[in-house]
C-alpha positions, 0 to 999 in steps of 0.5 A: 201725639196722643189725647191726653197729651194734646189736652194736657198742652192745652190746660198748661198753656192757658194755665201759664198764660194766666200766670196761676202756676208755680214752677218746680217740685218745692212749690208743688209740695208746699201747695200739696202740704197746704191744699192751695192748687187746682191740680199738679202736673208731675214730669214722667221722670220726675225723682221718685222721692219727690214724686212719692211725696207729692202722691201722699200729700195730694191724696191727703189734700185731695189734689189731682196729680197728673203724669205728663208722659213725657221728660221734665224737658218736654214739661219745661218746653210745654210751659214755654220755658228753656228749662226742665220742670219736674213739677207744675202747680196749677193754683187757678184755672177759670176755663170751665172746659179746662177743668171738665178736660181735666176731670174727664181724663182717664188718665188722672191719676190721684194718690199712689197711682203714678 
């Protein structure tokens, strides 16, 4: 397991745990729309449609998009879920490290950089 999956895991975890996230791609595009989310997390299979939505409403609210580099069902287990998520939306995050992990990582992706 690579860096920036491990980081990634980590800022999922305690993002689920907190209870500040919202689970699918409609959420994730109604927060992208609104500017109300910290950061999105997008599976790597995630259907292009939405994933180029979620890229043009993310630039515009200036929302961190994020890759997860690995399956929709590796994204649903990562959230501790027995389900396939294609899109998480994290609304809060109160960890400072989290969100220096987050702004540090080389591998952010904003915009149509997916």
């Amino acid at each position: 397991m690579n860096g920036l999956m491990v980081d990634l895991n980590r800022i999922i975890s305690s993002a689920v745990k907190s209870g500040k996230v919202f689970f699918g791609s409609k959420q994730a595009l109604d927060a992208a729309k609104s500017g109300r989310a910290v950061a999105l997390i997008v599976a790597s299979n995630c259907p292009s449609k939405i994933l180029t939505d979620l890229q043009h409403y993310s630039n515009l609210s200036k929302i961190p998009l994020y890759t997860y580099p690995a399956s929709s069902s590796d994204l649903g287990i990562a959230c501790g879920k027995p389900f396939a998520i294609s899109a998480l939306t994290i609304r809060e995050i109160s960890d400072h490290e989290i969100l220096r992990m987050m702004r540090e990582s080389g591998e952010s992706q904003r915009g149509g950089n997916a």
